[in-house]
PDBQT receptor file of N, H, CA, C and O in Angstrom, charges set to zero:
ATOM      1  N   UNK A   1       0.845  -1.179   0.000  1.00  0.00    +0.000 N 
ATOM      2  CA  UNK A   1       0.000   0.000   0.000  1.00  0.00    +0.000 C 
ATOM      3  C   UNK A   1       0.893   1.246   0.000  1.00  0.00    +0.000 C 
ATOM      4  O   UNK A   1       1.966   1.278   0.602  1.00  0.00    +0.000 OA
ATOM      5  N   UNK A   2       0.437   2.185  -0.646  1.00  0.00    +0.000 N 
ATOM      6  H   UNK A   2      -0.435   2.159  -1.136  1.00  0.00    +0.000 HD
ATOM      7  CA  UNK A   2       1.188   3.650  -1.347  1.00  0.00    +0.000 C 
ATOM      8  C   UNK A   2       1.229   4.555   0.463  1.00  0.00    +0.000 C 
ATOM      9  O   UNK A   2       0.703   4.089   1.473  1.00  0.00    +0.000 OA
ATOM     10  N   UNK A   3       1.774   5.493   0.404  1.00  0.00    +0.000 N 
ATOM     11  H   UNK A   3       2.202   5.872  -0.417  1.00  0.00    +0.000 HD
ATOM     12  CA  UNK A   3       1.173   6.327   1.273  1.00  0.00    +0.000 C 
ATOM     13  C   UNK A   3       1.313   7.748   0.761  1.00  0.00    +0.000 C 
ATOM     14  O   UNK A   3       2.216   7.997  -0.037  1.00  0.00    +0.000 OA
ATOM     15  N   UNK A   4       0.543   8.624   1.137  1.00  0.00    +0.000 N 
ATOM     16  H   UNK A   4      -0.191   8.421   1.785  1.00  0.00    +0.000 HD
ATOM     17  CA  UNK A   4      -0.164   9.937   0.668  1.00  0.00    +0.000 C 
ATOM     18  C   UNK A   4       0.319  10.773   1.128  1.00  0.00    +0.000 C 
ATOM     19  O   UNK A   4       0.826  10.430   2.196  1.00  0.00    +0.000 OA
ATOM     20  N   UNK A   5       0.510  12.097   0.832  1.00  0.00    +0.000 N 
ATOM     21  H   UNK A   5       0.099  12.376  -0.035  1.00  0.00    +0.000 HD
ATOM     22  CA  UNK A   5       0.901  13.238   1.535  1.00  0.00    +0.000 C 
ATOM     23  C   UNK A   5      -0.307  14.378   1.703  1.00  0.00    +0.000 C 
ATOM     24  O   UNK A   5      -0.573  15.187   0.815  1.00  0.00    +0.000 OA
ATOM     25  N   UNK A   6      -0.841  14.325   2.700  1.00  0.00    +0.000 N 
ATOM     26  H   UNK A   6      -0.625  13.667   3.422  1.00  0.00    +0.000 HD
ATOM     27  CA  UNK A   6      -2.288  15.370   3.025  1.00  0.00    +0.000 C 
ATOM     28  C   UNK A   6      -1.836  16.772   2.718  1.00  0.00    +0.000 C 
ATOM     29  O   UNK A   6      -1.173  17.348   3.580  1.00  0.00    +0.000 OA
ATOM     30  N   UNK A   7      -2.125  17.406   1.555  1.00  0.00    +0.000 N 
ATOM     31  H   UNK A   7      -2.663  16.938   0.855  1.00  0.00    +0.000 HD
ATOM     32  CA  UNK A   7      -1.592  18.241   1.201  1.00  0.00    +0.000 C 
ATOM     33  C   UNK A   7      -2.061  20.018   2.273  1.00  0.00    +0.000 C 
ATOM     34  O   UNK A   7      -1.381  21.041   2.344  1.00  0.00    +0.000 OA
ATOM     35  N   UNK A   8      -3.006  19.810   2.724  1.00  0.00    +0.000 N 
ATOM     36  H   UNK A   8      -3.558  18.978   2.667  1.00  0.00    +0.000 HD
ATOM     37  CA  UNK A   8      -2.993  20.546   4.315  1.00  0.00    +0.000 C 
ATOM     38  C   UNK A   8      -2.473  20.516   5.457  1.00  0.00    +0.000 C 
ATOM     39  O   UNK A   8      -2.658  21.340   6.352  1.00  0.00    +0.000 OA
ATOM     40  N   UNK A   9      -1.730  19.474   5.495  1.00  0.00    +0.000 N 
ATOM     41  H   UNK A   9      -1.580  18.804   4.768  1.00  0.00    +0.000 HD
ATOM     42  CA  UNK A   9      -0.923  19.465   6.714  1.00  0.00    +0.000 C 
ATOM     43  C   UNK A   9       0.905  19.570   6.226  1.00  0.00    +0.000 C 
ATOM     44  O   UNK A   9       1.774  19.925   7.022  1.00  0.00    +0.000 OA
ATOM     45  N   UNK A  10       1.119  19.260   5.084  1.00  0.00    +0.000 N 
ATOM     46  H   UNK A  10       0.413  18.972   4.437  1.00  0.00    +0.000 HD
ATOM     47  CA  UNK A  10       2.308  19.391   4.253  1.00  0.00    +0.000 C 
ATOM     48  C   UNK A  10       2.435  20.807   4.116  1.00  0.00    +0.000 C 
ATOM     49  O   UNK A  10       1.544  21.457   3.569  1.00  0.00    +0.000 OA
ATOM     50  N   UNK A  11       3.367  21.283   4.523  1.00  0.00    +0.000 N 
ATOM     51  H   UNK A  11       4.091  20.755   4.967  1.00  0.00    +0.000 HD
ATOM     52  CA  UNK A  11       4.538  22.567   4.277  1.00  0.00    +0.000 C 
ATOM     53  C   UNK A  11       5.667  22.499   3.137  1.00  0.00    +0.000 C 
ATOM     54  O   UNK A  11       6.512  23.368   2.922  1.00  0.00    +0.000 OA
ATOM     55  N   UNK A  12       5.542  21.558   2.607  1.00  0.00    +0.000 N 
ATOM     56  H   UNK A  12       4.855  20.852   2.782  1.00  0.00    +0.000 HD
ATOM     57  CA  UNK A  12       6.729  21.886   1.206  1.00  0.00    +0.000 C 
ATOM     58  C   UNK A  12       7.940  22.415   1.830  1.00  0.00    +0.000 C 
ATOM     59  O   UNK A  12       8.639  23.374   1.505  1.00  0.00    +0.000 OA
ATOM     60  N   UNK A  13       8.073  21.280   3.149  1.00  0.00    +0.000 N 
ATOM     61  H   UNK A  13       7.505  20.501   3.413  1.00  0.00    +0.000 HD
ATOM     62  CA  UNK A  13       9.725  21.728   3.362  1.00  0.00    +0.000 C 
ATOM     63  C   UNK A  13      10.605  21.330   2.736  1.00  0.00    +0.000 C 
ATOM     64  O   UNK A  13      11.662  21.908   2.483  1.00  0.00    +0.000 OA
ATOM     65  N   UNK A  14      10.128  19.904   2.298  1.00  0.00    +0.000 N 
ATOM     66  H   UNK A  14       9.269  19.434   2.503  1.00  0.00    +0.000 HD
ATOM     67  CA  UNK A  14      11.028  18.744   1.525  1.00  0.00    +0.000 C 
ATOM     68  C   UNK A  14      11.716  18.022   2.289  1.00  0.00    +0.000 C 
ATOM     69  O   UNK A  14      12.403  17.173   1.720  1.00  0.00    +0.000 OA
ATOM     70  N   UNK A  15      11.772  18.079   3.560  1.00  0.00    +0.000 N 
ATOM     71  H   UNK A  15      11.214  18.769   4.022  1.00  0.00    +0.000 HD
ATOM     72  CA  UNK A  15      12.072  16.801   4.182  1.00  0.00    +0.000 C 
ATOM     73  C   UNK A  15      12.239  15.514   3.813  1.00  0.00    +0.000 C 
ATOM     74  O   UNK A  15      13.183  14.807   4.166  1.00  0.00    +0.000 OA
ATOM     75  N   UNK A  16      11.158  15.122   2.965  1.00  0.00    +0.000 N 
ATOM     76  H   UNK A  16      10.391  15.696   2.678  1.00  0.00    +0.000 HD
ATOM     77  CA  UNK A  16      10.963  13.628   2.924  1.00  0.00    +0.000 C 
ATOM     78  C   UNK A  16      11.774  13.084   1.549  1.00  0.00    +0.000 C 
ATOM     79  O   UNK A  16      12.471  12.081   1.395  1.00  0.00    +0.000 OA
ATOM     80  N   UNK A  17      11.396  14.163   0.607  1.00  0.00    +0.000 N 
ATOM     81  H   UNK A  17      10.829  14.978   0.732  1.00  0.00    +0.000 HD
ATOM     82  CA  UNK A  17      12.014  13.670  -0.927  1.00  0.00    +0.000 C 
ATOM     83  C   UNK A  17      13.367  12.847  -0.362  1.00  0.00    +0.000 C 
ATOM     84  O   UNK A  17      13.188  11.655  -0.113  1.00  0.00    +0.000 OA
ATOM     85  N   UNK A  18      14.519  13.325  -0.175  1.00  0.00    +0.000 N 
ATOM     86  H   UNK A  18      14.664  14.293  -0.377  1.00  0.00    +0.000 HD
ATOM     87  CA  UNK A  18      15.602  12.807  -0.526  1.00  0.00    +0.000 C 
ATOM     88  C   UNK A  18      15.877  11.469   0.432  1.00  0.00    +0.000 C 
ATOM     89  O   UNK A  18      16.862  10.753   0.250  1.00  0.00    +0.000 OA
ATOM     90  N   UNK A  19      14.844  11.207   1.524  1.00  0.00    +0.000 N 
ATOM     91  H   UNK A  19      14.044  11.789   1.672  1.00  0.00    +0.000 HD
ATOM     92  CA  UNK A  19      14.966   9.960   2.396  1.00  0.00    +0.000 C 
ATOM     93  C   UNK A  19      14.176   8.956   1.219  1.00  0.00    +0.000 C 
ATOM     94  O   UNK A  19      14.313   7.734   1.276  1.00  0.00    +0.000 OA
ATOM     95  N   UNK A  20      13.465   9.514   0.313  1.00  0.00    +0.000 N 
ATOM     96  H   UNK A  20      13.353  10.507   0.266  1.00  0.00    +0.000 HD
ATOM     97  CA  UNK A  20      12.840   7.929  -0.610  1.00  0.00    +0.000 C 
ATOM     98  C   UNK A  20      13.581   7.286  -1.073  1.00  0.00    +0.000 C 
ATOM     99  O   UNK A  20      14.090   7.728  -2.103  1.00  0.00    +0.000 OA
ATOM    100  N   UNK A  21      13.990   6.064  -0.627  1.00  0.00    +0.000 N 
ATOM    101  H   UNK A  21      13.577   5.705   0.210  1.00  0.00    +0.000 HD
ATOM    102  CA  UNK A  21      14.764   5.323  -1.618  1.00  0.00    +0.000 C 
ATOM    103  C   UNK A  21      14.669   4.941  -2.604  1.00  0.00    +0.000 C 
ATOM    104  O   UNK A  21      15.623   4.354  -3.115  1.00  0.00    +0.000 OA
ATOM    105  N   UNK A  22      13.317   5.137  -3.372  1.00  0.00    +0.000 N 
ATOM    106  H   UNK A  22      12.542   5.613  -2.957  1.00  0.00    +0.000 HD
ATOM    107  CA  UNK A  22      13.078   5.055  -5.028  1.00  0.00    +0.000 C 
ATOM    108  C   UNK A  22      12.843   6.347  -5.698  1.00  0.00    +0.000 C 
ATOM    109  O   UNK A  22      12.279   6.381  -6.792  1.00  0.00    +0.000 OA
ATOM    110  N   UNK A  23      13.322   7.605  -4.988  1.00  0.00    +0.000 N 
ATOM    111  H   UNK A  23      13.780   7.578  -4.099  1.00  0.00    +0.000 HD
ATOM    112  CA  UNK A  23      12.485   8.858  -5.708  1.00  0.00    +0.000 C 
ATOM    113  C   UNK A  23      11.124   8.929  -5.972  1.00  0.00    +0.000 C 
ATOM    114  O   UNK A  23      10.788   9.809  -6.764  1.00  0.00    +0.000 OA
ATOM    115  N   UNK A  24      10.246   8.209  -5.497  1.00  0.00    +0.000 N 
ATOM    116  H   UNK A  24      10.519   7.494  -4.854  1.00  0.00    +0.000 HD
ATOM    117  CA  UNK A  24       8.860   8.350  -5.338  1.00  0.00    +0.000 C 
ATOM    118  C   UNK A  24       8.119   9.919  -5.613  1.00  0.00    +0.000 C 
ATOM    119  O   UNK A  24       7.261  10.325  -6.397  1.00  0.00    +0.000 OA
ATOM    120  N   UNK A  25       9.328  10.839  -4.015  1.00  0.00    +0.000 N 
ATOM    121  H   UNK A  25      10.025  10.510  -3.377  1.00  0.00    +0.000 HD
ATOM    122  CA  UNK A  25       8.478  11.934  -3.948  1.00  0.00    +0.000 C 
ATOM    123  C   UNK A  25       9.197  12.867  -4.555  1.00  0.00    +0.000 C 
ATOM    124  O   UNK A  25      10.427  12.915  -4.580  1.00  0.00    +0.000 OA
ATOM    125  N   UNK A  26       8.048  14.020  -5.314  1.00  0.00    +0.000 N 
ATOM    126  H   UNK A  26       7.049  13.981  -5.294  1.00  0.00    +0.000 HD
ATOM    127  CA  UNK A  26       8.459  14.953  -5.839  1.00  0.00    +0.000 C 
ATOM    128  C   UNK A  26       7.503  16.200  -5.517  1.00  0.00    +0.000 C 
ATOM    129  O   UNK A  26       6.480  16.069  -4.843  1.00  0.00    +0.000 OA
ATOM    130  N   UNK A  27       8.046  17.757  -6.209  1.00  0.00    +0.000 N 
ATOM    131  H   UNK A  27       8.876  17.863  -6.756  1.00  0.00    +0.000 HD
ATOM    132  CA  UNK A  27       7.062  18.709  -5.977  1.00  0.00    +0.000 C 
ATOM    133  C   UNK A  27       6.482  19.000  -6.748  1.00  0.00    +0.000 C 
ATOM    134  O   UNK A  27       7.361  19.473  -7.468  1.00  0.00    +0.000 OA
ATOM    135  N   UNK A  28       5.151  19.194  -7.540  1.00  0.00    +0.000 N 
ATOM    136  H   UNK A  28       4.437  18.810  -6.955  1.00  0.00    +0.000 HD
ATOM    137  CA  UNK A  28       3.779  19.544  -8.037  1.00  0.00    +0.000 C 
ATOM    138  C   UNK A  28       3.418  20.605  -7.475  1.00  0.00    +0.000 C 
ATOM    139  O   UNK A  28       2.952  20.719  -6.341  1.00  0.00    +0.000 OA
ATOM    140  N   UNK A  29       3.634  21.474  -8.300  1.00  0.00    +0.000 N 
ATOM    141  H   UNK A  29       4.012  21.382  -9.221  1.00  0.00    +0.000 HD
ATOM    142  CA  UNK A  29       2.582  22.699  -8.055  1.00  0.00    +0.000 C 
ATOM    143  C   UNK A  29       2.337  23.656  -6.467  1.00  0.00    +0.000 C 
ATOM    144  O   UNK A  29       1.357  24.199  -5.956  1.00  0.00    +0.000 OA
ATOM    145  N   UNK A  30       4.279  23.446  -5.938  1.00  0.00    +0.000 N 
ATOM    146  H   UNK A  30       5.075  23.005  -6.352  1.00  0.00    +0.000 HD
ATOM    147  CA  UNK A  30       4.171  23.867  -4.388  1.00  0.00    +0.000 C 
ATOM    148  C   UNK A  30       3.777  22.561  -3.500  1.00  0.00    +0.000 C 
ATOM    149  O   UNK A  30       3.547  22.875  -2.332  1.00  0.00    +0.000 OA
ATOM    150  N   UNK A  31       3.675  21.493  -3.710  1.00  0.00    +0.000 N 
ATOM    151  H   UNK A  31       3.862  21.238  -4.658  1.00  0.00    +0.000 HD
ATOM    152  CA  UNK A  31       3.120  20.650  -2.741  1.00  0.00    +0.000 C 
ATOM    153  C   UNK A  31       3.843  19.524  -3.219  1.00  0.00    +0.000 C 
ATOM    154  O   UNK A  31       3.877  19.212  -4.410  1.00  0.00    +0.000 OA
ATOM    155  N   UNK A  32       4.471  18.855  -2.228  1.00  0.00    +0.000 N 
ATOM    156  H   UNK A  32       4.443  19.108  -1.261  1.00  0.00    +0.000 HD
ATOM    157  CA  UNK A  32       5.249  17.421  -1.939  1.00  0.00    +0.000 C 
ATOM    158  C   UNK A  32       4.241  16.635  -2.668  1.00  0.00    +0.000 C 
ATOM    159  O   UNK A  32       3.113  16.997  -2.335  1.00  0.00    +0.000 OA
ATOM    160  N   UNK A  33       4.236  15.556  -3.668  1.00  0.00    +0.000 N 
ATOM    161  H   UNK A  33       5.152  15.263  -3.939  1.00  0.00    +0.000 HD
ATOM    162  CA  UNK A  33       3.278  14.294  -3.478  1.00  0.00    +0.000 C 
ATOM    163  C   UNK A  33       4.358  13.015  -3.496  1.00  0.00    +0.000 C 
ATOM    164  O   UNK A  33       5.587  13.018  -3.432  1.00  0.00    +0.000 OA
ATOM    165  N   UNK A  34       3.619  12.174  -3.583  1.00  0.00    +0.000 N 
ATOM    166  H   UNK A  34       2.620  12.172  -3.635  1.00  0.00    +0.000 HD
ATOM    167  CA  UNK A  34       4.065  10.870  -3.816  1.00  0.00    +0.000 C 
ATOM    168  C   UNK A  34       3.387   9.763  -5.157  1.00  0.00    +0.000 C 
ATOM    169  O   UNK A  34       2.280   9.328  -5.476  1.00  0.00    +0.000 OA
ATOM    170  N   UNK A  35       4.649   9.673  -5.596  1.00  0.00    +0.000 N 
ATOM    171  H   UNK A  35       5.548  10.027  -5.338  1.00  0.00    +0.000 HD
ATOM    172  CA  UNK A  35       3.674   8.519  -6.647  1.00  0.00    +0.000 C 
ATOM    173  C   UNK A  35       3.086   7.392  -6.457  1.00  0.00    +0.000 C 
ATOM    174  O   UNK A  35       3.784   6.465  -6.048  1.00  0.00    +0.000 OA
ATOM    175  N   UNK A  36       2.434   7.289  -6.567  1.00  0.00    +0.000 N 
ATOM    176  H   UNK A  36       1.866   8.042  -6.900  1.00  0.00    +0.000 HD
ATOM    177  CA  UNK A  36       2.132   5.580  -5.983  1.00  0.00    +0.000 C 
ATOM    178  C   UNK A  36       2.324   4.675  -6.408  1.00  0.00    +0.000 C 
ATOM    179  O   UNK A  36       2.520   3.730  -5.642  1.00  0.00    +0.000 OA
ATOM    180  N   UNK A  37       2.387   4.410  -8.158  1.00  0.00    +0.000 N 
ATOM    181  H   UNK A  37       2.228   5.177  -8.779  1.00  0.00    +0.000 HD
ATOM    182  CA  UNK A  37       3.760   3.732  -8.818  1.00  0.00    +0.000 C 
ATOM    183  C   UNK A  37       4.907   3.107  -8.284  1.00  0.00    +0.000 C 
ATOM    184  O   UNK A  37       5.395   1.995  -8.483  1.00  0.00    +0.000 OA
ATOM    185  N   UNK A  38       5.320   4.305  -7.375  1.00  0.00    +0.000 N 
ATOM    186  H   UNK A  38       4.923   5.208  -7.213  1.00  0.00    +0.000 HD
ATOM    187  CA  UNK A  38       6.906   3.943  -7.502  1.00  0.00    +0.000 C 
ATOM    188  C   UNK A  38       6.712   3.671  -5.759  1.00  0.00    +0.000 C 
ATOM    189  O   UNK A  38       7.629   3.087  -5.181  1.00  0.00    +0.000 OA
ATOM    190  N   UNK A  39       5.921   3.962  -5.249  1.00  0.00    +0.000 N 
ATOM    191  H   UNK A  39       5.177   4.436  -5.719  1.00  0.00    +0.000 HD
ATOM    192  CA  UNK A  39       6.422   3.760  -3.638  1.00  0.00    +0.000 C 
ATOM    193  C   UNK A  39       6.504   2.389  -3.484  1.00  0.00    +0.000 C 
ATOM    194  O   UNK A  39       5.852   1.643  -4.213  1.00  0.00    +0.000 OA
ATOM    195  N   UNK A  40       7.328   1.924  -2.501  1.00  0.00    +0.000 N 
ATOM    196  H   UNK A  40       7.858   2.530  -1.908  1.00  0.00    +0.000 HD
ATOM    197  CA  UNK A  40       7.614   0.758  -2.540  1.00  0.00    +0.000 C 
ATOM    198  C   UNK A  40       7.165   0.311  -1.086  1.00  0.00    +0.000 C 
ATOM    199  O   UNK A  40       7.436  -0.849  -0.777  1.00  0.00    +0.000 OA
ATOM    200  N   UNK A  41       6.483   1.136  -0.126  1.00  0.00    +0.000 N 
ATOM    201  H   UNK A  41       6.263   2.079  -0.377  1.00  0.00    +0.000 HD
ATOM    202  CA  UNK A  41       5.397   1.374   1.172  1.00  0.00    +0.000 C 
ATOM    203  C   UNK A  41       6.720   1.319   2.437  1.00  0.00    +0.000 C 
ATOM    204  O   UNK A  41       6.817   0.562   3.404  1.00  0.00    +0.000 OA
ATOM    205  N   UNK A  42       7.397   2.138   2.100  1.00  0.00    +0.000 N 
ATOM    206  H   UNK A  42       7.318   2.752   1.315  1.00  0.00    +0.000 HD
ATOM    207  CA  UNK A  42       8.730   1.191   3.183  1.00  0.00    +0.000 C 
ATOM    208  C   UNK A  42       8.293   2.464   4.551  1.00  0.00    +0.000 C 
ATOM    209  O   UNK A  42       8.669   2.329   5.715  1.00  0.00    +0.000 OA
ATOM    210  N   UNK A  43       7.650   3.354   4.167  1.00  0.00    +0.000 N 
ATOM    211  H   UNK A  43       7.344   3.463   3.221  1.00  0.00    +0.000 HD
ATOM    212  CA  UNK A  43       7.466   4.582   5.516  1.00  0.00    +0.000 C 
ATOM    213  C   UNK A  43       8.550   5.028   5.596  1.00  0.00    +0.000 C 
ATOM    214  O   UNK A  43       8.415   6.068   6.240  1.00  0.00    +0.000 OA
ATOM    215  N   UNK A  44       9.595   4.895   5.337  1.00  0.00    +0.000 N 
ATOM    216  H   UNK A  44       9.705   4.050   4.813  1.00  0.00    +0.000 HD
ATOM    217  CA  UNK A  44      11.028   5.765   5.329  1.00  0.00    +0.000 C 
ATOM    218  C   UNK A  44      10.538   7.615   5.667  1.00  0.00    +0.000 C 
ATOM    219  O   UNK A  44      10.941   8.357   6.563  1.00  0.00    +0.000 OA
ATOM    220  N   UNK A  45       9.589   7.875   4.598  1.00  0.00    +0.000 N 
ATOM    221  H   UNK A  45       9.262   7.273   3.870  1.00  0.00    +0.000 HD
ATOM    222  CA  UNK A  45       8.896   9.365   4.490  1.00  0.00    +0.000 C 
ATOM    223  C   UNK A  45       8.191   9.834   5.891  1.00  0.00    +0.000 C 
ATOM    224  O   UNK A  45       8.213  10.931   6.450  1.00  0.00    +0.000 OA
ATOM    225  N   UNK A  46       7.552   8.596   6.258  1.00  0.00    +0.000 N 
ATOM    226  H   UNK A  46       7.534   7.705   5.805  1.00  0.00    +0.000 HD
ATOM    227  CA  UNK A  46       6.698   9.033   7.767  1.00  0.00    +0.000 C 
ATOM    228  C   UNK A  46       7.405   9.484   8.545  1.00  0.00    +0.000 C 
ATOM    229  O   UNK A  46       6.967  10.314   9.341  1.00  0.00    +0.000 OA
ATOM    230  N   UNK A  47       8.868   9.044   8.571  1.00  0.00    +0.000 N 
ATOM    231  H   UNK A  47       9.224   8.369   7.924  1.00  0.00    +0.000 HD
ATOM    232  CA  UNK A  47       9.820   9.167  10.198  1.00  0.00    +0.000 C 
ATOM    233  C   UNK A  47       9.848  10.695  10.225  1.00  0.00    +0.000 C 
ATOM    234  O   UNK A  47       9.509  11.517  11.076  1.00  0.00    +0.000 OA
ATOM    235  N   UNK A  48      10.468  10.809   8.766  1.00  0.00    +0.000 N 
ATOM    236  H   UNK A  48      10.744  10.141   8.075  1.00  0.00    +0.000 HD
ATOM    237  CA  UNK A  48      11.286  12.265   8.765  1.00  0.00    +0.000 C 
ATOM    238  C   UNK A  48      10.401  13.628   8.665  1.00  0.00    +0.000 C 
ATOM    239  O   UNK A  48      10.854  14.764   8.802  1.00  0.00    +0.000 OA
ATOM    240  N   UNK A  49       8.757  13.211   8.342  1.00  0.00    +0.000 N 
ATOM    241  H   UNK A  49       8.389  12.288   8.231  1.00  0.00    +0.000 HD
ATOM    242  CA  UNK A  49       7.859  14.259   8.386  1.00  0.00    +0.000 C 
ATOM    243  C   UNK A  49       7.298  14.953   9.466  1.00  0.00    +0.000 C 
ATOM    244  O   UNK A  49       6.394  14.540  10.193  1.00  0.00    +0.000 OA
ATOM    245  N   UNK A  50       8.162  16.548   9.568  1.00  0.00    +0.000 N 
ATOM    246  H   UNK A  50       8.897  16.884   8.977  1.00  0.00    +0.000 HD
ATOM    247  CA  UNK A  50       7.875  17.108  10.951  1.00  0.00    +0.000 C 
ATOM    248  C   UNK A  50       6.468  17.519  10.750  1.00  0.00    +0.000 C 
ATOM    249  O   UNK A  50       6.100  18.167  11.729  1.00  0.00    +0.000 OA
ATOM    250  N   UNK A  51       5.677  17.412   9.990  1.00  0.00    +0.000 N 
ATOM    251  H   UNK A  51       5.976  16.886   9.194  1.00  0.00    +0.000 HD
ATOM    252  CA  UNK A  51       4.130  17.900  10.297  1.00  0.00    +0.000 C 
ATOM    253  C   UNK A  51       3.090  16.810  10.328  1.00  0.00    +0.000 C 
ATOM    254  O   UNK A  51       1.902  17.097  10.473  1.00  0.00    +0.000 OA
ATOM    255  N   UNK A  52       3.527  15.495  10.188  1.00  0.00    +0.000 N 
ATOM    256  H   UNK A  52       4.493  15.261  10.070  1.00  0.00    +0.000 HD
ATOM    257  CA  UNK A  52       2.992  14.745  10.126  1.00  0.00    +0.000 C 
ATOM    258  C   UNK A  52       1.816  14.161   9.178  1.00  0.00    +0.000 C 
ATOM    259  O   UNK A  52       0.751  13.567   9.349  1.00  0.00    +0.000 OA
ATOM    260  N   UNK A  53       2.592  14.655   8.066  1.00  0.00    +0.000 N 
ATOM    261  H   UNK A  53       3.457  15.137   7.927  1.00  0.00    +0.000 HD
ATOM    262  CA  UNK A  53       1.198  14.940   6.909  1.00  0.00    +0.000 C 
ATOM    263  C   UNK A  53       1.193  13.785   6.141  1.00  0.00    +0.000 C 
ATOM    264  O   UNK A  53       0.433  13.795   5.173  1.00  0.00    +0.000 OA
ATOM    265  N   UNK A  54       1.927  12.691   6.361  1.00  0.00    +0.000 N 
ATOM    266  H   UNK A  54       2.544  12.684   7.148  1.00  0.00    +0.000 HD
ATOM    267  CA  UNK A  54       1.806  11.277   5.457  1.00  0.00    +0.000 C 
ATOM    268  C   UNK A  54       1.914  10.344   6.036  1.00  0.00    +0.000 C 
ATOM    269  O   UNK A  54       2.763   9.980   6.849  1.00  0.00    +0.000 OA
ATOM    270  N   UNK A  55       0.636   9.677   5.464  1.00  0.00    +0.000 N 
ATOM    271  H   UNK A  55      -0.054   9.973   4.803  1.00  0.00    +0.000 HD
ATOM    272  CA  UNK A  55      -0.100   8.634   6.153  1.00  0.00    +0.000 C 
ATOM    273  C   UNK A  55       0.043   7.531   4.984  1.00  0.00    +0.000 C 
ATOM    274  O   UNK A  55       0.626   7.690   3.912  1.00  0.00    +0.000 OA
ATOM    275  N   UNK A  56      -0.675   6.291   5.472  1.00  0.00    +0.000 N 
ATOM    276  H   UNK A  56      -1.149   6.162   6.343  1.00  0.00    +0.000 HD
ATOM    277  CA  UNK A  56      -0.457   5.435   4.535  1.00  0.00    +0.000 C 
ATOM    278  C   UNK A  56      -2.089   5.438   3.603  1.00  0.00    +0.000 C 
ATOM    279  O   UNK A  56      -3.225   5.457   4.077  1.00  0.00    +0.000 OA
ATOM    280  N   UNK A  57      -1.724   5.415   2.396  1.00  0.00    +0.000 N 
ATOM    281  H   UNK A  57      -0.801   5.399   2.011  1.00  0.00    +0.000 HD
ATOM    282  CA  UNK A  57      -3.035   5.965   1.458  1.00  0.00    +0.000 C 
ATOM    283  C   UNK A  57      -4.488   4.678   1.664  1.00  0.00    +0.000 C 
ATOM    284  O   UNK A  57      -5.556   4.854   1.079  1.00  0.00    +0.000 OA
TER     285      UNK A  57
């Protein structure tokens, strides 16, 4: 299962991008997402998110 980035609780600090170990996440339009393609569900992204905005989709 993918996990999501709640784009209201996400700040576009970028925290999380460079912890994906597949490049999953990228920025769109001011806002972090995640592909769901490519996630490979490892939560690596959850640890490092200080706002707590990604959950599992």
């Amino acid at each position: 299962m993918a996990y999501k980035i709640e784009k209201s609780a996400c700040v576009n600090c970028g925290t999380c991008e460079p912890d994906c170990p597949v490049g999953a996440i990228s920025e769109v339009d001011n806002a972090r997402v995640i592909d769901e393609a490519t996630c490979i569900s490892c939560g690596t992204c959850v640890g490092v998110c200080p706002t707590s905005a990604i959950s599992e989709a």
